[in-house]
N, C-alpha and C positions, 0 to 999 in steps of 0.2 A: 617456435619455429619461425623461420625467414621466409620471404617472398622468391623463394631460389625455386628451381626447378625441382619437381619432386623428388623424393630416391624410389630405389626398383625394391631396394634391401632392409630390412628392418633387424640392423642388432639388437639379441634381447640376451641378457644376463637376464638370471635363473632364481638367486639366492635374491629374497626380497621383492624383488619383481613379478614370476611367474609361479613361483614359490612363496609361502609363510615359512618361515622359520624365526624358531624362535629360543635362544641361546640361554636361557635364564637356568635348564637343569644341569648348564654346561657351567652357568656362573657361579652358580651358588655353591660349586666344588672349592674354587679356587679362593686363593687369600688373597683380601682384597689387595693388599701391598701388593701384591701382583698381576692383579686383573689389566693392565696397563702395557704389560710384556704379551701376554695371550694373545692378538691382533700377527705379531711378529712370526710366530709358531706358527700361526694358521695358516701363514704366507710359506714359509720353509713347507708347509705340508701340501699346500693348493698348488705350490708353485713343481711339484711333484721331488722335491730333496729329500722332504722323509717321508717315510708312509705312517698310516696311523699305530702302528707300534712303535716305532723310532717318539712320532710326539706323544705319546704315553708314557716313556720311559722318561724323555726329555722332561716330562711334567713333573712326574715321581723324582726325577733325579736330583732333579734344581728345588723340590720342595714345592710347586705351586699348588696342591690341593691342602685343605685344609685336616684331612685326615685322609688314612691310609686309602687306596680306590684300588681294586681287585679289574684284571685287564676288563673280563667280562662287563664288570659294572661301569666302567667307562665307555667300552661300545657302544652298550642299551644305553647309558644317557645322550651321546653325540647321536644315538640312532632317536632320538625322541627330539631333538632340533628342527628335522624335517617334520614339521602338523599337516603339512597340506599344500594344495593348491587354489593362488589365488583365480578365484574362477573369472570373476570380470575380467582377468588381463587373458586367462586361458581362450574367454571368449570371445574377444576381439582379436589374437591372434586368430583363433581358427576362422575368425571372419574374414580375415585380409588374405590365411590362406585359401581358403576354399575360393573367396571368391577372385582371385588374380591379382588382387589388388598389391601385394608384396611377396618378395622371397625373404622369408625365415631362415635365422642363422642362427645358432644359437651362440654368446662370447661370453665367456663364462667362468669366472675363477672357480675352479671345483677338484675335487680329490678323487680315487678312486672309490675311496667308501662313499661317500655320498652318492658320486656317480649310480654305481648300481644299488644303493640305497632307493637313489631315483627310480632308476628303470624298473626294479623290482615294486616300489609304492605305486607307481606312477606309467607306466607305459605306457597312456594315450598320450601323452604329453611327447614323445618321440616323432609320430607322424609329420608332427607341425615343421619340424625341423629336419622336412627328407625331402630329396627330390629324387624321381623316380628309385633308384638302389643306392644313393648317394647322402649318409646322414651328413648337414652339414653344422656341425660341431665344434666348434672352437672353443677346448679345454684347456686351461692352465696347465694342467697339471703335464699333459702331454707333450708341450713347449718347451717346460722348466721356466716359467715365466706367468704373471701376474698381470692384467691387466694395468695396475696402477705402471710396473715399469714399462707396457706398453708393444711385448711381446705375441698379443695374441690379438691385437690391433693392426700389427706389423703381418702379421702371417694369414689373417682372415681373407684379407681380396684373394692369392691366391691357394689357399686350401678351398674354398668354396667358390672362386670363380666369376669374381663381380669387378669393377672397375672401384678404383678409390672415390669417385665424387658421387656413385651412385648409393652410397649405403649413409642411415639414418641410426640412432644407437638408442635405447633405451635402459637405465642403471638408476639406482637408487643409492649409489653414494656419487660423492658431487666429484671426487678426485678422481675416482674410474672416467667419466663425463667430462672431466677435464683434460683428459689422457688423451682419448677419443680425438674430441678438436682437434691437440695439439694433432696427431698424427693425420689426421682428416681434414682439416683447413685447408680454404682452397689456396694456393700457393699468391696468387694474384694481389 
């Protein structure tokens, strides 16, 4: 962090962050010659283009598992990606919310199955990210757009109602984080 003035707003993606997840029942389907394409999909699916039967079909169609996978069996595995919540970060968000100290956004590349994968594992994790009847949510998949192209960066000041130089962003990949700046920099 810089010696700048604080922010009000704390971005937090979800996947890696506020969440464990962990893709190894999701990897060990796929052919390794393939595992390299898989990141691409994810994106066509987060970014709300397909839903998760379209990238099932996609998967089966183009070959990428390494034996046949029956739909069900592929749900229950992408449903076994989400293990948990990481509690440290759960508990310094609730710390900054309860105590005043930041508004919580959540900026989030996410899909609908996870989404309520989420809410349904996880529903304390919602609160953090509400102000009075107002969830404030920034979903990929809702946008049609990825944080890396920078969509849900573009549209977060006004769905949730902050000014550009008041918000601060927290992400465990460096290119999401790099996005961020670019669009958040201060012009000066």
């Amino acid at each position: 962090l810089t010696t700048e003035m604080p922010k009000d707003v704390l971005g937090v993606d979800w996947g890696g962050v506020l969440f464990n997840f962990d893709e190894k029942h999701f990897r060990k389907l796929i052919r390794k010659e393939k595992l390299h394409l898989v990141p691409q999909i994810i994106d066509l699916h987060e970014s709300g283009q397909f839903q998760l039967r379209d990238m099932y079909q996609k998967l089966c169609f183009e070959n990428f598992f390494k034996k046949h996978l029956f739909w069900e069996d592929f749900v229950h595995i992408c449903s076994l990606c989400l293990t948990g919540i990481h509690e440290p970060m759960f508990n310094v968000l609730k710390y900054l919310k309860n105590s005043g100290r930041a508004r919580l956004v959540a900026i989030t590349d996410n899909n609908p199955f996870f989404l309520y994968l989420t809410t349904l594992k996880f529903p304390e994790i919602f609160p953090l990210f509400r102000e009075g009847n107002k969830d404030m949510l920034v979903i990929s998949f809702e946008l049609h757009s990825v944080k890396t192209s920078g969509g849900p960066f573009v549209h977060a000041p006004s769905i949730c109602g902050f000014d550009n130089d008041k918000i601060a962003f927290v992400d465990n990949r460096a290119d999401n984080v790099a996005k961020f700046i670019e669009i958040f920099k201060d012009p000066d």
